[in-house]
TORMI-854177 format. One record per residue (C-alpha): residue number from 1; residue in one letter; chain; y, x, z. Coordinates in nm, 3 decimals. Layout:
TORMI-854177
pt n=NUM, res=a, chain=A, yy=Y, xx=X, zz=Z
...
end
This chain:
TORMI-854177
pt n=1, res=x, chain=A, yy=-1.803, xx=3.339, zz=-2.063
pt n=2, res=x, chain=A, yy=-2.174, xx=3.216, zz=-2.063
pt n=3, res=x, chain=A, yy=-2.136, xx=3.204, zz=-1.689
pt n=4, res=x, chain=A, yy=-1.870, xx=2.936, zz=-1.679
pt n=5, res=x, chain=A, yy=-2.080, xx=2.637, zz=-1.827
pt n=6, res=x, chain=A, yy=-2.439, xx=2.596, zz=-1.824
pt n=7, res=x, chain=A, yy=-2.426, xx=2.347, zz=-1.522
pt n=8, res=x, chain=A, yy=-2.183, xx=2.142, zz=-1.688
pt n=9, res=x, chain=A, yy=-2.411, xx=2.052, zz=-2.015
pt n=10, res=x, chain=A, yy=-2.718, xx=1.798, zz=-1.946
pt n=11, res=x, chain=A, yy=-2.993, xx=2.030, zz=-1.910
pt n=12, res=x, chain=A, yy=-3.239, xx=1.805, zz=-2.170
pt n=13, res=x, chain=A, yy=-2.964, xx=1.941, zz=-2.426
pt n=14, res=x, chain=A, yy=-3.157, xx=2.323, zz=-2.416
pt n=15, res=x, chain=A, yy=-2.796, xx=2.451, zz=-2.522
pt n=16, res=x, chain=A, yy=-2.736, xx=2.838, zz=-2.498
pt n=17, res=x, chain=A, yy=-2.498, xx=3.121, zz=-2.530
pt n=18, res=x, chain=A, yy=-2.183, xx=2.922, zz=-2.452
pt n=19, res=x, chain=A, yy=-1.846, xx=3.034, zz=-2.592
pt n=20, res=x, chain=A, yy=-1.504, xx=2.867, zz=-2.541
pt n=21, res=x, chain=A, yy=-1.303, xx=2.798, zz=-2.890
pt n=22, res=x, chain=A, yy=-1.057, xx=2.648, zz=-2.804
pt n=23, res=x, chain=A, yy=-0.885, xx=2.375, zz=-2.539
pt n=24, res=x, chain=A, yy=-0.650, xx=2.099, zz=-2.629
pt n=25, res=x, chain=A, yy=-0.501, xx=1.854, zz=-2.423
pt n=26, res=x, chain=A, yy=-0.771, xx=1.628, zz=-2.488
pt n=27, res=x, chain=A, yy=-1.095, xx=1.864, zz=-2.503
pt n=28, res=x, chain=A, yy=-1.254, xx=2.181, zz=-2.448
pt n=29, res=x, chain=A, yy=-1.458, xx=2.296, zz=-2.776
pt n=30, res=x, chain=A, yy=-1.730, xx=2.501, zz=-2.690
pt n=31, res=x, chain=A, yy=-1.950, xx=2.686, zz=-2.901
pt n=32, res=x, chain=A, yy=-2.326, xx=2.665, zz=-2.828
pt n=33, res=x, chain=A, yy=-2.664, xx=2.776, zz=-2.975
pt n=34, res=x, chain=A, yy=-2.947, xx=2.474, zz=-2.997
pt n=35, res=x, chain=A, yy=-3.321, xx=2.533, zz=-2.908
pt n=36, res=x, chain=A, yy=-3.425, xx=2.573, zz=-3.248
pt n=37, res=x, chain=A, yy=-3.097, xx=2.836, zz=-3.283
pt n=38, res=x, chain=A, yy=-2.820, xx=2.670, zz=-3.506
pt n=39, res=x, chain=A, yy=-2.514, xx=2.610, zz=-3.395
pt n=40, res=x, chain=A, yy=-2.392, xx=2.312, zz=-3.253
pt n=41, res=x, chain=A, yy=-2.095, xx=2.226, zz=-3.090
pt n=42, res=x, chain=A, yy=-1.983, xx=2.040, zz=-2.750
pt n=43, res=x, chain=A, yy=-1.664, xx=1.823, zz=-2.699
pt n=44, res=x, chain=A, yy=-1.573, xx=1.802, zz=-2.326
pt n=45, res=x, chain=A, yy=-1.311, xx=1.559, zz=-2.319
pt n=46, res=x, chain=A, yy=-1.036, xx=1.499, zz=-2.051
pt n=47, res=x, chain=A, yy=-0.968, xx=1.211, zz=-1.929
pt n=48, res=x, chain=A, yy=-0.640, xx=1.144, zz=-2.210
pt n=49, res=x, chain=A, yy=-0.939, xx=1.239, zz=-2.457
pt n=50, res=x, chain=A, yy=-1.185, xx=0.994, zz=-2.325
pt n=51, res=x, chain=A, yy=-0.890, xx=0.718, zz=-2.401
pt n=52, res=x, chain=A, yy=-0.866, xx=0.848, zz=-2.724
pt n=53, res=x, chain=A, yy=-1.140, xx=1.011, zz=-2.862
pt n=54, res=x, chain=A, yy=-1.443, xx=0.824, zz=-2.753
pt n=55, res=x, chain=A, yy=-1.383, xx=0.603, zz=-2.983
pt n=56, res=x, chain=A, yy=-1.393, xx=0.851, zz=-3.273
pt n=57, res=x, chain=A, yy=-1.751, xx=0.955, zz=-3.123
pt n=58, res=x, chain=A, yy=-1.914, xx=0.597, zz=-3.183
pt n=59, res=x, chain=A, yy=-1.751, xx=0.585, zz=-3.560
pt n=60, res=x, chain=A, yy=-2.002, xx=0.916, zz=-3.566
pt n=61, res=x, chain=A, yy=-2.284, xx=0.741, zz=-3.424
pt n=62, res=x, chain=A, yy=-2.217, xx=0.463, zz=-3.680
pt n=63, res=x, chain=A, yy=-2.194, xx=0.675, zz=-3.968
pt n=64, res=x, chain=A, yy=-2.533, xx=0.865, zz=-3.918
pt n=65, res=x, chain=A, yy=-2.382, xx=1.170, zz=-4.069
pt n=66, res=x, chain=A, yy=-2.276, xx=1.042, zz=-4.402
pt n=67, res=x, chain=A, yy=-2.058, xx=1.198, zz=-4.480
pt n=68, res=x, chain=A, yy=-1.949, xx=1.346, zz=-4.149
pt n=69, res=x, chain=A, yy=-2.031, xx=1.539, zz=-3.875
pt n=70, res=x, chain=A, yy=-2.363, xx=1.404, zz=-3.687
pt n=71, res=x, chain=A, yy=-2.307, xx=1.290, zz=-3.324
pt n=72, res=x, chain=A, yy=-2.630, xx=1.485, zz=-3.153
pt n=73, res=x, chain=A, yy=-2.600, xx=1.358, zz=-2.807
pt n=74, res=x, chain=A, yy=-2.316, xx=1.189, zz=-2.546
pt n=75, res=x, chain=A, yy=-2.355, xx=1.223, zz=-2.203
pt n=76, res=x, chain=A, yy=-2.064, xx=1.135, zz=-2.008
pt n=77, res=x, chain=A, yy=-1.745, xx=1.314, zz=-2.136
pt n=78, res=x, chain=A, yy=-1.997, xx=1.536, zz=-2.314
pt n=79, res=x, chain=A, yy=-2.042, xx=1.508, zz=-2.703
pt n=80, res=x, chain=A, yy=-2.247, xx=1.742, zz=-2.874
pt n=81, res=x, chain=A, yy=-2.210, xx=1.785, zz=-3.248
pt n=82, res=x, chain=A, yy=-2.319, xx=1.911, zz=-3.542
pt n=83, res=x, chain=A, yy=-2.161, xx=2.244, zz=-3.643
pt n=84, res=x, chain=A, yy=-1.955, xx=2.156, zz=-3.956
pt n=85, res=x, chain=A, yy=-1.853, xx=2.503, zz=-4.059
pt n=86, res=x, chain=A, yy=-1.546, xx=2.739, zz=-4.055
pt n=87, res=x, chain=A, yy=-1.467, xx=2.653, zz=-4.450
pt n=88, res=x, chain=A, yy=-1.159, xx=2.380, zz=-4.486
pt n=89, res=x, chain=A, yy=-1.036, xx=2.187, zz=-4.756
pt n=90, res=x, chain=A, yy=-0.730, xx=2.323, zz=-4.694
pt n=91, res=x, chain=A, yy=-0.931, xx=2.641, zz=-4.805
pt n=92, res=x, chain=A, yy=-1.037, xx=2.552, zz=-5.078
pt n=93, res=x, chain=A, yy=-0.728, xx=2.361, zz=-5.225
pt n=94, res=x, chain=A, yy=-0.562, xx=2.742, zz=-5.134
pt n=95, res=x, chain=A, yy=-0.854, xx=2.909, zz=-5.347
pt n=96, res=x, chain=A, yy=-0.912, xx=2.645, zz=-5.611
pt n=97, res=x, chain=A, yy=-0.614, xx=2.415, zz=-5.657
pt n=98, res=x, chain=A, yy=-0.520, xx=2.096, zz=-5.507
pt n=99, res=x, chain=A, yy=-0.687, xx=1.828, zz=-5.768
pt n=100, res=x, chain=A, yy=-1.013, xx=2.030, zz=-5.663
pt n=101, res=x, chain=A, yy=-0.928, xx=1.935, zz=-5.336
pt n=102, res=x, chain=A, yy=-0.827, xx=1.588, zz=-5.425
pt n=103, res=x, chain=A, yy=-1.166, xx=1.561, zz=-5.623
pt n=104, res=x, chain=A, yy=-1.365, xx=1.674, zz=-5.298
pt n=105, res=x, chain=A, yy=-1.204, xx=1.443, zz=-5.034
pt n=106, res=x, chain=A, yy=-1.248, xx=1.127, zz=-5.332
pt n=107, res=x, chain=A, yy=-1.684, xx=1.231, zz=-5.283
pt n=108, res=x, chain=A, yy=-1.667, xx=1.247, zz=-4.921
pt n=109, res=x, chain=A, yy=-1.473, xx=0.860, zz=-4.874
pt n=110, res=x, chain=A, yy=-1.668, xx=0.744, zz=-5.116
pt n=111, res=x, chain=A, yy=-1.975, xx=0.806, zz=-4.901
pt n=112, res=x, chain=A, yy=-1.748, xx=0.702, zz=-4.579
pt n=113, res=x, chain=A, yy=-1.649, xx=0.371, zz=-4.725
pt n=114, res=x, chain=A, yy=-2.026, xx=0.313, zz=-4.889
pt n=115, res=x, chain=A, yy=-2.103, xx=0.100, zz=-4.564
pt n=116, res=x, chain=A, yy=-2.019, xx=-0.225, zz=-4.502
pt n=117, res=x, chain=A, yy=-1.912, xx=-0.316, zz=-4.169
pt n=118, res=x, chain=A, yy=-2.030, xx=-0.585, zz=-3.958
pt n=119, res=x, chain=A, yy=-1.840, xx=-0.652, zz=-3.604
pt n=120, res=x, chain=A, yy=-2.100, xx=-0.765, zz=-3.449
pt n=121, res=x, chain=A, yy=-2.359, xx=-0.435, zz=-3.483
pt n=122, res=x, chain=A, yy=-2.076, xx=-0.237, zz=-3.306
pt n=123, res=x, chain=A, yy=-1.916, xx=-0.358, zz=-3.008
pt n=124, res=x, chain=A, yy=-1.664, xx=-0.072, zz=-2.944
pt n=125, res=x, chain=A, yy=-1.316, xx=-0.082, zz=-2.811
pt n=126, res=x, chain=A, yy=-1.197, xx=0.037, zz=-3.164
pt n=127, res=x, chain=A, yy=-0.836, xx=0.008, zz=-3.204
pt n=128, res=x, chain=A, yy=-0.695, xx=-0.276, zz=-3.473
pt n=129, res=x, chain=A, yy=-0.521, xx=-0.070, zz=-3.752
pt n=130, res=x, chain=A, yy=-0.223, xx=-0.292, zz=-3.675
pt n=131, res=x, chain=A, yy=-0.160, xx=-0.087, zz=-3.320
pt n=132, res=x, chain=A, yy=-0.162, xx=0.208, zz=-3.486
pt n=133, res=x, chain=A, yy=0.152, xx=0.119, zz=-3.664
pt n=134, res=x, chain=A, yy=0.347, xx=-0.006, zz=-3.286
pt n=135, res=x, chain=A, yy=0.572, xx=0.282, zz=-3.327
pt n=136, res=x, chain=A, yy=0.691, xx=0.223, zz=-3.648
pt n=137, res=x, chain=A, yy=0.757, xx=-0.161, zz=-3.615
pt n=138, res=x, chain=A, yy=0.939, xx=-0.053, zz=-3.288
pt n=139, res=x, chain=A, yy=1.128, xx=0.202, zz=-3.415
pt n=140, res=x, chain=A, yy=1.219, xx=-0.058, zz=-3.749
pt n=141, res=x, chain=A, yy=1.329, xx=-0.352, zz=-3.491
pt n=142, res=x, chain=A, yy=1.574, xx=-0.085, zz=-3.279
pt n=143, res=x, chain=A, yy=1.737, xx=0.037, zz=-3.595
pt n=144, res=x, chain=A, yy=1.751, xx=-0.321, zz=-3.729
pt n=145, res=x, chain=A, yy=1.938, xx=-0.475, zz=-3.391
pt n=146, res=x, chain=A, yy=2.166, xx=-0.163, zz=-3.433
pt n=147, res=x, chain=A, yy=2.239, xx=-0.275, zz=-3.770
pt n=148, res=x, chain=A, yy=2.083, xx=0.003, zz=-3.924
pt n=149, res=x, chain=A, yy=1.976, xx=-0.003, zz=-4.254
pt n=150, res=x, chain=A, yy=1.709, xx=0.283, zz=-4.203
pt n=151, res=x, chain=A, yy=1.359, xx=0.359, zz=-4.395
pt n=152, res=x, chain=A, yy=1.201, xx=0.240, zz=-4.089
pt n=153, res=x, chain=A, yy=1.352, xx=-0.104, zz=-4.115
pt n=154, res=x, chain=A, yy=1.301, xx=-0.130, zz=-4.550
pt n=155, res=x, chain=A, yy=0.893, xx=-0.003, zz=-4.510
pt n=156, res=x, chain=A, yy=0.827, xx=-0.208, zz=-4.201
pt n=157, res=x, chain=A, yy=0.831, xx=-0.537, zz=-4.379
pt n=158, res=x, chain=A, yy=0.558, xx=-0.321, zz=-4.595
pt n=159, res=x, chain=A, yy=0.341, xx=-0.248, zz=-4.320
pt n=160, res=x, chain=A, yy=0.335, xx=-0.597, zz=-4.209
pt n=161, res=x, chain=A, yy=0.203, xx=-0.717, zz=-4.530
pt n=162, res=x, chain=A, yy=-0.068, xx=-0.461, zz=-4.545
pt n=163, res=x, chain=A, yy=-0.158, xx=-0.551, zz=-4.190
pt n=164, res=x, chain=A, yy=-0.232, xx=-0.890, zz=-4.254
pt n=165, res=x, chain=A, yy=-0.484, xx=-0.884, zz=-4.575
pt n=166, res=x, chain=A, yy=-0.795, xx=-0.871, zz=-4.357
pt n=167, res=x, chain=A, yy=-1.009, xx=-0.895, zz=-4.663
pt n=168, res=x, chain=A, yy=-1.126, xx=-0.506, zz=-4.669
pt n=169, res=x, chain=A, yy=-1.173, xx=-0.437, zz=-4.297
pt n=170, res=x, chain=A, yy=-1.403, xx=-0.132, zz=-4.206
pt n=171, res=x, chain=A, yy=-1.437, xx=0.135, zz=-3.961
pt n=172, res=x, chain=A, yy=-1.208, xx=0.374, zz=-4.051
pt n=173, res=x, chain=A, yy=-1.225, xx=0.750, zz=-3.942
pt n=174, res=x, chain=A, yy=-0.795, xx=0.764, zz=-3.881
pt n=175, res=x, chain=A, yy=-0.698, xx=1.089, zz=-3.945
pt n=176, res=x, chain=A, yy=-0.858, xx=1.244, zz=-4.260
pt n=177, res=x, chain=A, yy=-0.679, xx=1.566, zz=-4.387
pt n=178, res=x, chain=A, yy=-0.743, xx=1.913, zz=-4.550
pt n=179, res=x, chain=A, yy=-0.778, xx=2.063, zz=-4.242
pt n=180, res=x, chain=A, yy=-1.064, xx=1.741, zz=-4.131
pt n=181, res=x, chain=A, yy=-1.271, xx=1.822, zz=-4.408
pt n=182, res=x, chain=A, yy=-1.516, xx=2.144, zz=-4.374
pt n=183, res=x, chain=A, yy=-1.806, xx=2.248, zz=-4.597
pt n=184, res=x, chain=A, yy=-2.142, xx=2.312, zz=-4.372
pt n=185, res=x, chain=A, yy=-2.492, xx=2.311, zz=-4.467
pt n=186, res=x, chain=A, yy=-2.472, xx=1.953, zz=-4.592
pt n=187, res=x, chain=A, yy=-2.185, xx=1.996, zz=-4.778
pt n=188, res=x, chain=A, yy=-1.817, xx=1.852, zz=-4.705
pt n=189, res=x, chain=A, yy=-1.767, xx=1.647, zz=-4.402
pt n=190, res=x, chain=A, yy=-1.523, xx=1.529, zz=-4.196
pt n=191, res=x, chain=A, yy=-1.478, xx=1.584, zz=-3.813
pt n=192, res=x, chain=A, yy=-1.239, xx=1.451, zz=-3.541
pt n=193, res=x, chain=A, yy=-1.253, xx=1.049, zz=-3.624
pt n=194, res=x, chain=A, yy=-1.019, xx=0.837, zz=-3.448
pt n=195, res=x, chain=A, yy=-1.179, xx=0.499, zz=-3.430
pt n=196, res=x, chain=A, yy=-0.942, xx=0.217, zz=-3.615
pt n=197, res=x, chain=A, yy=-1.061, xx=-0.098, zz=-3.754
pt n=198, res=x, chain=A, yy=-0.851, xx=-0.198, zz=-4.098
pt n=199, res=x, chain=A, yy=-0.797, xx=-0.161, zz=-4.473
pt n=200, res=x, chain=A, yy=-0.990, xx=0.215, zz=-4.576
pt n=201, res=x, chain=A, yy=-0.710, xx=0.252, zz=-4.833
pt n=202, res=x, chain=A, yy=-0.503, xx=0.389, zz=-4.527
pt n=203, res=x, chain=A, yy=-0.771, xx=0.659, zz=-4.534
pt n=204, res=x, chain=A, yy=-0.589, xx=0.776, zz=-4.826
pt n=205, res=x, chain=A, yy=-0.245, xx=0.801, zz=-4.691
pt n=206, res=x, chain=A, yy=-0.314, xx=1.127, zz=-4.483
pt n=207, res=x, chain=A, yy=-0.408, xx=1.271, zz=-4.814
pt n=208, res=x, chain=A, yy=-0.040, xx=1.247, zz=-4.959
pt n=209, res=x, chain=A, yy=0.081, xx=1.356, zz=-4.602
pt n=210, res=x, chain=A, yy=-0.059, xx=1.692, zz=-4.639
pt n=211, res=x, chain=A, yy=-0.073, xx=2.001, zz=-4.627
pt n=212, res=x, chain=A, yy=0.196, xx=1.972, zz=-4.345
pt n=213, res=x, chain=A, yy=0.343, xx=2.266, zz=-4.482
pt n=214, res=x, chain=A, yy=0.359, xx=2.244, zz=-4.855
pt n=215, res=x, chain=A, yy=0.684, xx=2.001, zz=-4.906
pt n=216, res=x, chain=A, yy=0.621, xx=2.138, zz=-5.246
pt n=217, res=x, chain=A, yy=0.321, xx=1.859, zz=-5.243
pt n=218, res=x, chain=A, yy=0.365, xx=1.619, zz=-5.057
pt n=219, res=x, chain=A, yy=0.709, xx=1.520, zz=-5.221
pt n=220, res=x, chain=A, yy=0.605, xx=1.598, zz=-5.550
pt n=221, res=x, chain=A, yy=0.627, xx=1.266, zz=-5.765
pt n=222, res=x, chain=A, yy=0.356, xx=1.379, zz=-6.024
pt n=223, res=x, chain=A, yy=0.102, xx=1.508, zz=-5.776
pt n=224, res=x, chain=A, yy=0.152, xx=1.148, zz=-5.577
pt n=225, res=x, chain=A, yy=0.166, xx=0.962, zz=-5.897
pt n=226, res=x, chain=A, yy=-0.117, xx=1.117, zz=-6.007
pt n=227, res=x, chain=A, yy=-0.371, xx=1.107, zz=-5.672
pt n=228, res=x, chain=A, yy=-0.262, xx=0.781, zz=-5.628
pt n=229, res=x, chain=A, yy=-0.423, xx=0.671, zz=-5.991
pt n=230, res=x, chain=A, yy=-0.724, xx=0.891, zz=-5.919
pt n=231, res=x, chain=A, yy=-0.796, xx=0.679, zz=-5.559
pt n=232, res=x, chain=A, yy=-0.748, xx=0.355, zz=-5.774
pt n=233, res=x, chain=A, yy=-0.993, xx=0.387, zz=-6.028
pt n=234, res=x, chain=A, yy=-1.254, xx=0.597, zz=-5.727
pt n=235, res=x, chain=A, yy=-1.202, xx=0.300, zz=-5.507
pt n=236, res=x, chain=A, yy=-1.161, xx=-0.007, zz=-5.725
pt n=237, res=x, chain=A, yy=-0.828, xx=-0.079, zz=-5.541
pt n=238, res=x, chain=A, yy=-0.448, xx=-0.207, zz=-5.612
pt n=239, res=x, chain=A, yy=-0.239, xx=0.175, zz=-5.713
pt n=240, res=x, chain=A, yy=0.062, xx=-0.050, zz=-5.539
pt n=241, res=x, chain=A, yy=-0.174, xx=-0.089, zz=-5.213
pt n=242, res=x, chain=A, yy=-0.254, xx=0.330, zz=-5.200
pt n=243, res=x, chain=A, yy=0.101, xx=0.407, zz=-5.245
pt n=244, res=x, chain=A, yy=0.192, xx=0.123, zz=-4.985
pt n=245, res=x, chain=A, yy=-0.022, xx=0.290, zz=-4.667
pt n=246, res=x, chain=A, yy=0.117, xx=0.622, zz=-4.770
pt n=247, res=x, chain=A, yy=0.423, xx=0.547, zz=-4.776
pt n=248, res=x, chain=A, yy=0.437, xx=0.320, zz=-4.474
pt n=249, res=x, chain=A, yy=0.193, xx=0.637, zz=-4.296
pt n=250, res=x, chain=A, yy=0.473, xx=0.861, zz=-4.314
pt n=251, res=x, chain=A, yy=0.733, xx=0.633, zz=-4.196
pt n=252, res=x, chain=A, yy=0.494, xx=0.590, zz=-3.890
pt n=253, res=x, chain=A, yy=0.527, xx=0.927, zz=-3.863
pt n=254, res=x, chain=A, yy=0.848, xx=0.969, zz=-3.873
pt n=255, res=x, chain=A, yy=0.843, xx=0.716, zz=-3.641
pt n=256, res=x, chain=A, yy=0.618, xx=0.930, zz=-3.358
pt n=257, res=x, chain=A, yy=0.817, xx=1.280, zz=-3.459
pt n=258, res=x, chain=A, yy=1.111, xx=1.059, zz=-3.356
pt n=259, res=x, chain=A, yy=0.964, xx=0.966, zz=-2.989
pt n=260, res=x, chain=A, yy=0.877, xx=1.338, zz=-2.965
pt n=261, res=x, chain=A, yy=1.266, xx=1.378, zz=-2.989
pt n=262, res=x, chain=A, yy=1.135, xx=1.615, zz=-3.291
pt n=263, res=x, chain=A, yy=1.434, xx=1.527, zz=-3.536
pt n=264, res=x, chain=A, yy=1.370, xx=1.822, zz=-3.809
pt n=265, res=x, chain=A, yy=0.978, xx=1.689, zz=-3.857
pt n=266, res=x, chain=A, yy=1.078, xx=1.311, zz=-3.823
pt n=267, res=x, chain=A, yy=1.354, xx=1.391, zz=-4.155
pt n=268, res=x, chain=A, yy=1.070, xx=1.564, zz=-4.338
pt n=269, res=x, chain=A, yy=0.838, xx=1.248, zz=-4.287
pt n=270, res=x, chain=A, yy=1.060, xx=1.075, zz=-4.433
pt n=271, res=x, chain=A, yy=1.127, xx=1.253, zz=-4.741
pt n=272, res=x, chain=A, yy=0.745, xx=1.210, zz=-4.806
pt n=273, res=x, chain=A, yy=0.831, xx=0.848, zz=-4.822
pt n=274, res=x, chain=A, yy=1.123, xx=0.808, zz=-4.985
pt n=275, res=x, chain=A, yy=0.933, xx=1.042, zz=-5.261
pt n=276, res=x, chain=A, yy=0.633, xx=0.793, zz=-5.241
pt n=277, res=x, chain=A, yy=0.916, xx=0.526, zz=-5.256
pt n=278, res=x, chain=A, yy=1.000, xx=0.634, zz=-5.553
pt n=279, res=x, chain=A, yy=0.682, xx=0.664, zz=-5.698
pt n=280, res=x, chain=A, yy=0.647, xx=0.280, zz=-5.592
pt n=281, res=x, chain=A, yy=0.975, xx=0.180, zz=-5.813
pt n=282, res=x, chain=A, yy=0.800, xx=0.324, zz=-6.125
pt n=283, res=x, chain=A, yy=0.474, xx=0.095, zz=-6.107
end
């Protein structure tokens, strides 16, 4: 294995003992050894993940490391990154609970969201939170010229109006989950960034998304109820606006399972936010 890559890292790097990880569609994760022998880690990116994850590389740079994973070089399609550990909170909410969880990923945004942004010290292509949501409004606007009185066309209208308060925008890391939270040296960070610009509160939304597998959670009325109250008093933020992203997140997902052709997934989006819906009709 250690024969295949040493020509393709920049030499200045002084990265050893290579070992492959894993390949997706959008990068090759390869295990490395740093002069000073900790681990590291290098992102090769294809050329999909260069469209879509070089962005999530510069929201690293940005960030410093607080609270995430430290961007240690980029060369190219290279990135090389701080090791973040093996340890999930997907682990841990297995071991400990999920409000443990919960109370984890509420110390790690805090630190995320402690910076303010300013456009002007970052020029990067990020991508406008509203663009995110494309496949949602289009799916909404096909069902609604059908006459189809879906979820897609009630939460779109929802969307919209979250879309167009500007008055919190920040980077925002896109994607944060149990399974984008690991415990290293430094404690909990987050990896894999995405790059949007918008409201942080949709930060949040992955949070009542997941675990993927554990419908008993994510469509649990008290557990959403209740994280949603625990993000409004961490953040200082509307409980209406928290419930609004993550229900209007899963209803974009839906909306993507439902491009995919992936019917069974795109049905149990949706129960996620009809259960969020009715969450909403309580407050």
């Amino acid at each position: 294995m250690a024969d295949v890559f040493p020509e393709t890292f920049p030499p200045e790097w002084e990265v050893s003992s290579p070992k492959l990880f894993t390949e997706t569609p959008t990068s090759r994760i390869i295990m490395v050894r740093l002069e000073n022998g900790e681990q590291a880690v290098i992102k090769q990116l294809t050329p999909v993940g260069i469209q879509e994850e070089l962005r999530g590389a510069h929201y690293l740079d940005w960030h410093g490391g607080n609270g995430c994973v430290r961007l240690l070089a980029l060369q190219d399609n290279n990135l090389l990154l701080e090791y973040g550990g093996k340890r999930t909170l997907l682990d841990h909410l297995n071991e400990n609970g999920d409000e443990a969880a919960t109370s984890i990923y509420v110390d790690v945004m805090t630190r995320l969201i402690a910076k303010p942004y300013e456009a002007a010290e970052n020029p990067h292509d990020f991508v406008q939170l509203r663009e995110q949501y494309s496949s949602l409004f289009k799916k909404a606007e096909a069902d609604r010229k059908k006459g189809i009185d879906s979820l897609f066309v009630e939460v779109a209208p929802i969307a919209d109006r979250l879309l167009s308060d500007h008055s919190h925008t920040q980077l925002l890391h896109g994607d944060i989950h149990h399974e984008n939270i690991l415990h290293s040296k430094r404690g909990w960070l987050v990896i894999d960034p995405k790059g949007l610009i918008g409201d942080p509160m949709y930060d949040t939304a992955n949070m009542f998304y997941n675990p993927l597998d554990r419908d008993d959670l994510r469509q649990s009325e008290s557990r959403i109820a209740k994280m949603a109250q625990t993000f409004s008093l961490a953040f200082g933020r509307d409980i209406k606006t928290i419930l609004g992203f993550g229900m209007t997140h899963a209803g974009l997902s839906a909306s993507w399972h439902d491009e995919d052709e992936n019917f069974d997934e795109s049905k149990r989006s949706l129960g996620v936010a009809e259960a969020i819906r009715r969450v909403l009709q309580t407050i």
